[in-house]
PARO-364691 format. One record per residue (C-alpha): y, x, z; residue in three letters; residue number from 1. Coordinates in nm, 3 decimals, always signed. Example, Ala and Ser with C-alpha at 12.3 -4.5 7.8 and 13.67 -1.06 7.14 Angstrom:
PT       yy       xx       zz   aa    i
PT   -0.450   +1.230   +0.780  ALA    1
PT   -0.106   +1.367   +0.714  SER    2
//
This chain:
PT       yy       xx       zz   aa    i
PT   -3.231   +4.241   +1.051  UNK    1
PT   -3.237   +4.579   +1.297  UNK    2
PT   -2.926   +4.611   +1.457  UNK    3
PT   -2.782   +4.898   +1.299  UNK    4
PT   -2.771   +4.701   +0.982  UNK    5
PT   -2.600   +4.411   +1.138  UNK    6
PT   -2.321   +4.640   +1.237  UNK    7
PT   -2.258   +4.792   +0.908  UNK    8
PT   -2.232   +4.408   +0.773  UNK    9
PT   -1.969   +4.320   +1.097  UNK   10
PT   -1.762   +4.646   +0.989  UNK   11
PT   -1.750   +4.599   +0.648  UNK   12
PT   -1.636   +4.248   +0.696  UNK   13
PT   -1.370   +4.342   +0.958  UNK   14
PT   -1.277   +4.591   +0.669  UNK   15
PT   -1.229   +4.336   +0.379  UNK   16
PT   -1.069   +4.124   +0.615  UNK   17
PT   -0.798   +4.349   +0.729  UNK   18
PT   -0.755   +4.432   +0.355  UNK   19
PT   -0.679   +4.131   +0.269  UNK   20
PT   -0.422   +4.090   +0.570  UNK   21
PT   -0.264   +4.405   +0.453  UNK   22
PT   -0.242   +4.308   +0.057  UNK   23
PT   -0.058   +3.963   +0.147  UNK   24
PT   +0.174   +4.109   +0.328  UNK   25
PT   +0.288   +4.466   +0.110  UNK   26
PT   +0.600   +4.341   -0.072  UNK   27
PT   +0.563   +4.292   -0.441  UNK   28
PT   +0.805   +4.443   -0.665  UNK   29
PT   +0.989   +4.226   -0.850  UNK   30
PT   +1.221   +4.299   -1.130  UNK   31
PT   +1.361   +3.934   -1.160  UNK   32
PT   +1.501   +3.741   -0.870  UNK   33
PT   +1.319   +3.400   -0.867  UNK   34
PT   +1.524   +3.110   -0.981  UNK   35
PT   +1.502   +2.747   -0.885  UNK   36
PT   +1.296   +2.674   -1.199  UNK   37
PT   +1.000   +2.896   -1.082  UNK   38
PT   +1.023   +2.756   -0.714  UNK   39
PT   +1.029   +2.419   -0.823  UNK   40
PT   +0.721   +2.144   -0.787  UNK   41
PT   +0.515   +2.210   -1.052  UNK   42
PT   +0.219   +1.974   -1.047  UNK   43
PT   +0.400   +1.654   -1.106  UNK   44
PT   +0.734   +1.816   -1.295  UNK   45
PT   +0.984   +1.662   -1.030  UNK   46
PT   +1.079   +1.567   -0.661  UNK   47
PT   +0.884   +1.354   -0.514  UNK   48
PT   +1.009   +0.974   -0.503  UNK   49
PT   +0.881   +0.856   -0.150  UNK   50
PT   +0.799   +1.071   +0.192  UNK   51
PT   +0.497   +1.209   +0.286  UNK   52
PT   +0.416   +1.001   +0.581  UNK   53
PT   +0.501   +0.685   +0.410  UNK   54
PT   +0.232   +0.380   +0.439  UNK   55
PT   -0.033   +0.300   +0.169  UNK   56
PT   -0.117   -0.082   +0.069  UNK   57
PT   -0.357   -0.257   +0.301  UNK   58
PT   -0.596   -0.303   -0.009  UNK   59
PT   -0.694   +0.074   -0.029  UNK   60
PT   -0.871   -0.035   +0.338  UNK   61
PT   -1.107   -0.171   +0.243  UNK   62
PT   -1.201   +0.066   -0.062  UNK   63
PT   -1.206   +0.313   +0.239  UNK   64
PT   -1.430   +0.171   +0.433  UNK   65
PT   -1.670   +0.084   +0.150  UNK   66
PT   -1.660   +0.442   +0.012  UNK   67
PT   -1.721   +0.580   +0.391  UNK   68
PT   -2.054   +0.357   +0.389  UNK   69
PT   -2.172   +0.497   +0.017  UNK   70
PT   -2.129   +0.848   +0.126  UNK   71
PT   -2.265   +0.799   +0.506  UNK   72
PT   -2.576   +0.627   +0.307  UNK   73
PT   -2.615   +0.960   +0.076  UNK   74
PT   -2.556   +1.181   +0.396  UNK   75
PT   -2.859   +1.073   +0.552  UNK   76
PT   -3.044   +0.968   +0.266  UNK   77
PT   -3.128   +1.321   +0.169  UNK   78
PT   -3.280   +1.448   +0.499  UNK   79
PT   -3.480   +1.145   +0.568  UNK   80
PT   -3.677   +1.191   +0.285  UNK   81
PT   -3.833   +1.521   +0.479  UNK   82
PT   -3.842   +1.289   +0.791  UNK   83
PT   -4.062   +1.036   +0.578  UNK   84
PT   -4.321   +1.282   +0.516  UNK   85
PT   -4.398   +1.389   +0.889  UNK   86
PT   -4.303   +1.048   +1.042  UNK   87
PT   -4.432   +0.793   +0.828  UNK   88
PT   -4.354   +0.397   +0.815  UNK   89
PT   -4.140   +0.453   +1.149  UNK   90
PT   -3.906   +0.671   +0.973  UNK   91
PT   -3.949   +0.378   +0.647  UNK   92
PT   -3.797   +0.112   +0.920  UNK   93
PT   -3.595   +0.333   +1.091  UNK   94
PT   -3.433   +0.353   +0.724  UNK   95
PT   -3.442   +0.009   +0.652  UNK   96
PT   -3.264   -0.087   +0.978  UNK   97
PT   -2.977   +0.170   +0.831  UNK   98
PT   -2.940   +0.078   +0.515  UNK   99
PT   -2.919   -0.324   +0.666  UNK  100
PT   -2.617   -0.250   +0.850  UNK  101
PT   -2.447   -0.058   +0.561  UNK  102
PT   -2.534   -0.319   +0.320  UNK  103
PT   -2.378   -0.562   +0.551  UNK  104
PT   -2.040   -0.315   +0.539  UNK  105
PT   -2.062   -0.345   +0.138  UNK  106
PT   -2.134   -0.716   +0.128  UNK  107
PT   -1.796   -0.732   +0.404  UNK  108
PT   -1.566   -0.519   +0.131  UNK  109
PT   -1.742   -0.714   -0.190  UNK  110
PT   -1.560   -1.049   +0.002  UNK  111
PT   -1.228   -0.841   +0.080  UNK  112
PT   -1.236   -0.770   -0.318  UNK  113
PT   -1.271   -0.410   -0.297  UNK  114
PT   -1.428   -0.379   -0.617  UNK  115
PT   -1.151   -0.565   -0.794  UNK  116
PT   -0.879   -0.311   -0.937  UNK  117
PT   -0.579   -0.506   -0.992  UNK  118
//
């Protein structure tokens, strides 16, 4: 990309950006004053029953922890298949020694019951 051309995209983006700081802040008109109805929650129809920052059960723990091993396993699942090609059966053990130690954090929430929903 030449130069000039990167400019034009930087100014048009500093453009729609500032455009859209300007549009969020120009006062709508509004006819109707906005009652409590309109204001009010409107995902779950009501106040909520318990604060924000209150604690969870310990039994979503270890659901955590084994949903933090099936998604680090897919993270580097997918790039390790290019690896594979290039590196060969280092990268296969390499692999193996990973998926060991997350099968071990699978087998750990299998015995804390994380897969029974009670």
């Amino acid at each position: 990309m030449e130069l000039k051309q990167l400019l034009v995209l930087l100014i048009v983006a500093l453009i729609t950006a500032a455009f859209g700081l300007w549009i969020q802040r120009t006062p709508r008109p509004s006819k109707h004053p906005i009652t409590w109805p309109q204001r009010a929650p409107f995902l779950g129809g009501g106040q909520p029953d318990t604060h924000a920052w209150s604690r969870f059960h310990v039994r979503y723990y270890p659901m955590t922890l084994l949903l933090i091993a099936f998604e680090m396993e897919m993270m580097f699942m997918y790039p390790w298949a290019v690896v594979y090609v290039s590196e060969g059966i280092k990268a296969l053990s390499e692999m193996g020694m990973f998926l060991g130690i997350l099968s071990i954090g699978i087998l750990y929430g299998w015995r804390e019951g994380a897969f029974k929903w009670q």
